[in-house]
VOZA-893221 format. One record per residue: residue in three letters; x, y, z of N, C-alpha, C in turn; residue number from 0. Coordinates in nm, 4 decimals. Layout:
BEGIN
- ALA,X,Y,Z,X,Y,Z,X,Y,Z,NUM
...
This chain:
BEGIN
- UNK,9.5082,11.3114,8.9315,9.4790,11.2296,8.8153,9.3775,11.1198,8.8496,0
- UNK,9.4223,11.0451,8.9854,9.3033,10.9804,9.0172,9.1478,10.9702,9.0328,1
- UNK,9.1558,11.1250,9.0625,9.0132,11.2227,9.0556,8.9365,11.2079,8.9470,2
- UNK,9.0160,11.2587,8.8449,8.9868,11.2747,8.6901,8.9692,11.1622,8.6342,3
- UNK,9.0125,11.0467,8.6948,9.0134,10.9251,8.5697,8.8982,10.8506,8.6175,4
- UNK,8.9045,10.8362,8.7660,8.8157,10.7431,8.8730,8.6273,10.7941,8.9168,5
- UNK,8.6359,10.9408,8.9494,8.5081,10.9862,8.9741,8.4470,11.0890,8.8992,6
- UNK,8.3345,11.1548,8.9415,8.2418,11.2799,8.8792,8.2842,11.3441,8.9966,7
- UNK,8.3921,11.3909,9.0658,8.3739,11.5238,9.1774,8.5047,11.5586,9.1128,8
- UNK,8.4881,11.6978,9.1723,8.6155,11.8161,9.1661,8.7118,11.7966,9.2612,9
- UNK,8.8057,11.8300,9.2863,8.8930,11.8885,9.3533,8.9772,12.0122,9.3275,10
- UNK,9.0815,12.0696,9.5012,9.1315,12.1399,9.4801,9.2523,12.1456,9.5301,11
- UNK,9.3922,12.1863,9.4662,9.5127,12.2086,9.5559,9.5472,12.2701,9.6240,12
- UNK,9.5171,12.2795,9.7599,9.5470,12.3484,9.8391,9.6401,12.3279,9.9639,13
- UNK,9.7138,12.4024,9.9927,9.8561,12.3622,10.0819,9.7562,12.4609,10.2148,14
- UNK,9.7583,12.3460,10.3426,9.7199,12.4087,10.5154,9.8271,12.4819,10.5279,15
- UNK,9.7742,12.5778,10.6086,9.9011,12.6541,10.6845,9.9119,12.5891,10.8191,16
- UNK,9.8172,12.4883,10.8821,9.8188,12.4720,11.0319,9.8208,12.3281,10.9926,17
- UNK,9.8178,12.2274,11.1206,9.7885,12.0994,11.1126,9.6604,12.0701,11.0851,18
- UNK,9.5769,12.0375,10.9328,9.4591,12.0561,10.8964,9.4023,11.8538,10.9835,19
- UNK,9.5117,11.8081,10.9584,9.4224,11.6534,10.9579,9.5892,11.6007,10.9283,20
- UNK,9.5571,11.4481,11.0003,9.6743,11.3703,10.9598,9.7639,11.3387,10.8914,21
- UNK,9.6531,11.4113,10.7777,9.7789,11.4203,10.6286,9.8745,11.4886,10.6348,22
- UNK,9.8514,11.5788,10.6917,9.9727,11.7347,10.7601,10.0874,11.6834,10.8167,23
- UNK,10.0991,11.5673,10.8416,10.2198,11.5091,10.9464,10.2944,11.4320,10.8105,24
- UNK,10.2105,11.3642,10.7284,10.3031,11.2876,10.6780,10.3961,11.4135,10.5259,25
- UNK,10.2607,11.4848,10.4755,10.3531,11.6090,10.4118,10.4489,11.6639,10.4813,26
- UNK,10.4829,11.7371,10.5918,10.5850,11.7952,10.6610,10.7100,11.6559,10.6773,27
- UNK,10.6416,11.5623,10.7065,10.7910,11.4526,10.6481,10.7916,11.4310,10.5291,28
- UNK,10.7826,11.4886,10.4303,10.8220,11.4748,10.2780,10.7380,11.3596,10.2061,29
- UNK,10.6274,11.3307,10.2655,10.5724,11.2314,10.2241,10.4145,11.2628,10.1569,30
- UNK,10.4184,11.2556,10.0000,10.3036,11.3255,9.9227,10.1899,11.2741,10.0019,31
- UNK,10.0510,11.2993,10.0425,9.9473,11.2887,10.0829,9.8355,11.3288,10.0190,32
- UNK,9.6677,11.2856,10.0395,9.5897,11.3724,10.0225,9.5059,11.3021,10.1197,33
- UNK,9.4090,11.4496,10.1248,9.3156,11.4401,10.2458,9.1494,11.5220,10.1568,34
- UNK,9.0769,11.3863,10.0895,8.9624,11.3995,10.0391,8.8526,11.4194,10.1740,35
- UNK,8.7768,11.5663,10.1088,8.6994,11.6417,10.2403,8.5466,11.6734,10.1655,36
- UNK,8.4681,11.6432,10.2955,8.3390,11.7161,10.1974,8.2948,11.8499,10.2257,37
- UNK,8.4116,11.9515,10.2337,8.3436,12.0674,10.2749,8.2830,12.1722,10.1948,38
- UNK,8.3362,12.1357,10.0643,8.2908,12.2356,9.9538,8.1028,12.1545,9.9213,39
- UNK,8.1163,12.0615,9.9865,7.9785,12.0138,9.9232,7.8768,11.9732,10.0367,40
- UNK,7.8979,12.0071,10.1203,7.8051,12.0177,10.2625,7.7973,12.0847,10.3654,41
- UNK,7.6758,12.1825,10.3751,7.6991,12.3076,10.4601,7.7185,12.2868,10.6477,42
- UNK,7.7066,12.1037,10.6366,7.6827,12.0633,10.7738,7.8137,12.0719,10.8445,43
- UNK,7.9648,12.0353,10.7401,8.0403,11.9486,10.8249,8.1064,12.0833,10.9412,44
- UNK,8.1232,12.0212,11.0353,8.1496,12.1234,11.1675,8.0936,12.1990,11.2113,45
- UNK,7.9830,12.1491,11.2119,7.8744,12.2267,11.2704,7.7496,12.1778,11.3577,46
- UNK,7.6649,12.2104,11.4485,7.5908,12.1066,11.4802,7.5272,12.0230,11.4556,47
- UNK,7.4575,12.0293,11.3088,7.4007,11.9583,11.1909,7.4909,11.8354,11.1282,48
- UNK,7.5793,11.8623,11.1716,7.7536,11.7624,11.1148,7.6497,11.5970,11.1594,49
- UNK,7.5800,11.5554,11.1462,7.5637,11.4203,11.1888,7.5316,11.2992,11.0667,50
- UNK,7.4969,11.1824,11.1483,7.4979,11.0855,11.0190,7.3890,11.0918,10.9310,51
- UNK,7.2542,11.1443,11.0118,7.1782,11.1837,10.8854,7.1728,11.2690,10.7636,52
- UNK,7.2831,11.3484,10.7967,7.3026,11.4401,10.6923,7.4389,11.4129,10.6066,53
- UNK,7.4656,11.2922,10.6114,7.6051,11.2197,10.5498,7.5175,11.2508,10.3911,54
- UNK,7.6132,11.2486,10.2877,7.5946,11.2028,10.1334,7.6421,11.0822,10.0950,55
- UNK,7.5863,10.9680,10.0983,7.6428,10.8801,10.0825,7.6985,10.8466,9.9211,56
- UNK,7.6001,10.9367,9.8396,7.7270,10.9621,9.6979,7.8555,11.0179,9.7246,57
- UNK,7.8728,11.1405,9.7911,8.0442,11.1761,9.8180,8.0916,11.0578,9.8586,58
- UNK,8.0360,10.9090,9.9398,8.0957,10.8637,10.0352,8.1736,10.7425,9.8921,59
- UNK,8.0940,10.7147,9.8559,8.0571,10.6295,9.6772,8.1853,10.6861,9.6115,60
- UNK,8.2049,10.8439,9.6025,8.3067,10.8663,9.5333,8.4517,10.8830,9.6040,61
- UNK,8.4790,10.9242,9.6971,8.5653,10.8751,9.8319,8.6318,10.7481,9.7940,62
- UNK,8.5191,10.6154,9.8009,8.5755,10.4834,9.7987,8.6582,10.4638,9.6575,63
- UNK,8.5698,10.5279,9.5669,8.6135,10.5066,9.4321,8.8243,10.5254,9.4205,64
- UNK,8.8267,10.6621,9.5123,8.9981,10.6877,9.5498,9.0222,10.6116,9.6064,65
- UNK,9.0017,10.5875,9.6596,9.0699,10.5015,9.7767,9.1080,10.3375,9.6989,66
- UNK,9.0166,10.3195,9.6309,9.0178,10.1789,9.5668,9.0885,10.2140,9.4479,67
- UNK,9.0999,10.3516,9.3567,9.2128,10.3786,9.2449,9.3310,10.3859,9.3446,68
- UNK,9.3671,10.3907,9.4711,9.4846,10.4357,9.5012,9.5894,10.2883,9.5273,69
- UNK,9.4767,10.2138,9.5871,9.5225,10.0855,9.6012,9.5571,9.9874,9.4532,70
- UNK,9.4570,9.9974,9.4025,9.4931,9.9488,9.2269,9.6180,10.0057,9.1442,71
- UNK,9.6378,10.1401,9.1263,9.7423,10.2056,9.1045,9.8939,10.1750,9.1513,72
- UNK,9.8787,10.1414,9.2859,10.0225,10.1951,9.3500,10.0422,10.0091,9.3664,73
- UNK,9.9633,9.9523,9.3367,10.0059,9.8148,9.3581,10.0721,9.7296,9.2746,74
- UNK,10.1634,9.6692,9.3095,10.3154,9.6489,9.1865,10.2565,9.4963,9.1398,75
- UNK,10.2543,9.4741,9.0210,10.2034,9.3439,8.9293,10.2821,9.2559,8.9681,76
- UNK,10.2256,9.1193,8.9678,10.2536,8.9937,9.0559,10.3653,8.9483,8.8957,77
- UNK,10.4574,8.8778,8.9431,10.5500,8.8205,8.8462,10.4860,8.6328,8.8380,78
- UNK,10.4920,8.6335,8.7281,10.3898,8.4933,8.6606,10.5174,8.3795,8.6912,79
């Protein structure tokens, strides 16, 4: 929902079968996660080309955008 309300990129649900990234530890303890990736949108990442010149710094733009709905969202309103 954060996706949808906050940026212009897609996502997808997909469950790792292996330990994909850190998020993998806290799902296997019952703890919801997500792990925003740019692989559907850059032919570099893991590969030798993987470097900072070839970063998108719009994916990076929309990245923050979650990260900053996640913190706004989950943060409990101050009592007056």
């Amino acid at each position: 929902m954060l996706v949808d309300e906050y940026t212009g990129v897609g996502y997808a649900d997909k469950i790792c079968g292996y330990g994909c990234s850190d998020h993998a530890a806290w799902n296997a303890s019952g703890f919801r996660s997500t792990f925003p990736h740019e692989l559907a949108s850059s032919p570099y990442v893991h590969t030798v080309n993987d470097t900072t010149d070839t970063i998108s710094f719009q994916r990076i733009l929309e990245f923050s955008k979650i990260a900053v709905a996640f913190a706004i969202e989950l943060a409990e309103p101050r009592s007056a």
